[in-house]
C-alpha positions as a Python dict, from the first residue, in 0.01 Angstrom:
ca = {
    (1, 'X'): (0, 0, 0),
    (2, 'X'): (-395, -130, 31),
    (3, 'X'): (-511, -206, 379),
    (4, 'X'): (-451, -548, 496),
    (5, 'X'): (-822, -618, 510),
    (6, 'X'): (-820, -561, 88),
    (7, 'X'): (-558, -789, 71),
    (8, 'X'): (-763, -1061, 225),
    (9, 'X'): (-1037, -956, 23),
    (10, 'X'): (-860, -988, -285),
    (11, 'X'): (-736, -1355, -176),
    (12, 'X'): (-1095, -1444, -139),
    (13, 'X'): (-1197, -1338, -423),
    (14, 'X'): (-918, -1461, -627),
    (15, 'X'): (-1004, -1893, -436),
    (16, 'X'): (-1352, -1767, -557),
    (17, 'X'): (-1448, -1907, -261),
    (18, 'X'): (-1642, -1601, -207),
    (19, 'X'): (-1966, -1595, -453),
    (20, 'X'): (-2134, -1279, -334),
    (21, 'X'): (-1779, -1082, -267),
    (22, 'X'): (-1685, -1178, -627),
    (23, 'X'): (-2023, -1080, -822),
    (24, 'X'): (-2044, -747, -610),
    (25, 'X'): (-1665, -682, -741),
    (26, 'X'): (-1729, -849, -1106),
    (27, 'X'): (-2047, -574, -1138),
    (28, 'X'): (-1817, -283, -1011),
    (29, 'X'): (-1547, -349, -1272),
    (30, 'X'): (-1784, -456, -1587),
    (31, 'X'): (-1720, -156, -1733),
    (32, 'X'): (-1340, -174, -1697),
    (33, 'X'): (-1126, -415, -1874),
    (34, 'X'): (-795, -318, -1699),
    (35, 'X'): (-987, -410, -1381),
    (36, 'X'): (-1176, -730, -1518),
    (37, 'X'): (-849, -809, -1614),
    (38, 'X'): (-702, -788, -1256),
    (39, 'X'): (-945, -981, -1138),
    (40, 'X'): (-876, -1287, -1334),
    (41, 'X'): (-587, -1277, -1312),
    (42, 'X'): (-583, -1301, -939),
    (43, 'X'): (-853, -1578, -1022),
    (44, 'X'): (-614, -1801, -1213),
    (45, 'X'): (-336, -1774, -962),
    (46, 'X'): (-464, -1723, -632),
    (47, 'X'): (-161, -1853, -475),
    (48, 'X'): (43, -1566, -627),
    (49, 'X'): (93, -1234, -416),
    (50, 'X'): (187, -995, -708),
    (51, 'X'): (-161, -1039, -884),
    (52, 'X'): (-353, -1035, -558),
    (53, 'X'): (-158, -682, -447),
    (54, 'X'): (-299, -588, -820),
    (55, 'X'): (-652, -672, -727),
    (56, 'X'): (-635, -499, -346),
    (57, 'X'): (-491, -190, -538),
    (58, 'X'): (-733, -194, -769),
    (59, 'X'): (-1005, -211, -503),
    (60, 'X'): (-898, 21, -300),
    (61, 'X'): (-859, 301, -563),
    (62, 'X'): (-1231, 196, -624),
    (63, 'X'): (-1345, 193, -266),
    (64, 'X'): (-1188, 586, -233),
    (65, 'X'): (-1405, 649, -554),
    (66, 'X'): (-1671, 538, -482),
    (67, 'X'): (-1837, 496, -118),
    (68, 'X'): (-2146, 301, -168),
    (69, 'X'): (-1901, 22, -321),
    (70, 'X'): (-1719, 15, -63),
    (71, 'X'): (-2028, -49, 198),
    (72, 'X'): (-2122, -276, -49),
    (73, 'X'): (-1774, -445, -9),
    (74, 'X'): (-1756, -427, 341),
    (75, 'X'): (-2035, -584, 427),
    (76, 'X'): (-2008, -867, 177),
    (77, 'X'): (-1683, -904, 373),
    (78, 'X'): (-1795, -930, 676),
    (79, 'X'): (-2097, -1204, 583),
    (80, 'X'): (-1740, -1480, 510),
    (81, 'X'): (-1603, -1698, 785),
    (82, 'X'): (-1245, -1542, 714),
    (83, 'X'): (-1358, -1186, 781),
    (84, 'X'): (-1377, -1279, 1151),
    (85, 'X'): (-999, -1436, 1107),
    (86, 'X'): (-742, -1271, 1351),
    (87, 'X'): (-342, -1194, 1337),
    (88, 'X'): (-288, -1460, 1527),
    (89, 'X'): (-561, -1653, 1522),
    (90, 'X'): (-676, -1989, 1323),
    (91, 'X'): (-909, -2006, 1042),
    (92, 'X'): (-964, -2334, 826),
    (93, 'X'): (-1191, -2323, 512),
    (94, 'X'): (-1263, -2696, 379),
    (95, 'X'): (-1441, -2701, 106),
    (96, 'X'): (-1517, -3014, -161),
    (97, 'X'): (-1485, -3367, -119),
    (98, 'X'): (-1237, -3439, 160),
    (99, 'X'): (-1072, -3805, 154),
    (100, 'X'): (-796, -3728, 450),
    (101, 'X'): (-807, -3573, 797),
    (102, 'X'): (-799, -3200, 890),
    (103, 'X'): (-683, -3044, 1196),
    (104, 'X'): (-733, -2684, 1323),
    (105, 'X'): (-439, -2591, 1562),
    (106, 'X'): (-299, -2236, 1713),
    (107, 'X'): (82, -2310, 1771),
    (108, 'X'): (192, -2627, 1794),
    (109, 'X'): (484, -2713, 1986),
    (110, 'X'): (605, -3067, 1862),
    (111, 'X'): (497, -3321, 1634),
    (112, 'X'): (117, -3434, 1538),
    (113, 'X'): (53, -3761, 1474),
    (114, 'X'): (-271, -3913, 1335),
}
């Protein structure tokens, strides 16, 4: 089972949210269609956990092969607003044109009303 931290990768990098993350992953796996393959697939449902386990798997078999990749990965990682994301914690990405209202909230207890 992937670390949970390649699991968020892959989630990033399957919203494509994540321009740098996904081009340093998309050179890694250029030579490997079973991989490139992954990785669209998480790309075309990133709402759907069995491709994005795929992807993390598939990353972190790479990562243990290869250790400048994973740096590489890491740190690309760590540039995004969700690598700083805690269990527990609250982390809203809005992103496009926004026509409603957005609220950031820990736990609620109750209702919200706008």
């Amino acid at each position: 089972m992937p670390e949970p931290i390649l699991i968020s990768i892959a989630a990033a990098l399957a919203a494509k949210g994540a321009t740098g993350l996904y081009d340093v992953v998309k050179r890694k796996f250029a030579k490997n269609p079973a991989a490139l393959a992954e990785l669209e697939a998480a790309s075309v449902a990133p709402t759907d956990t069995q491709p994005i386990r795929a992807l993390a798997e598939r990353l972190e078999t790479a990562e243990a092969q290869d250790r400048e990749f994973a740096e590489e990965l890491r740190t690309e990682w760590r540039k995004l607003p969700e690598s700083g994301a805690t269990y527990g914690g609250v982390h809203n990405t809005v992103t496009g044109n926004v026509t409603g209202k957005v609220i950031q909230a820990g736990d609620v207890h109750g209702n919200i009303n706008l």
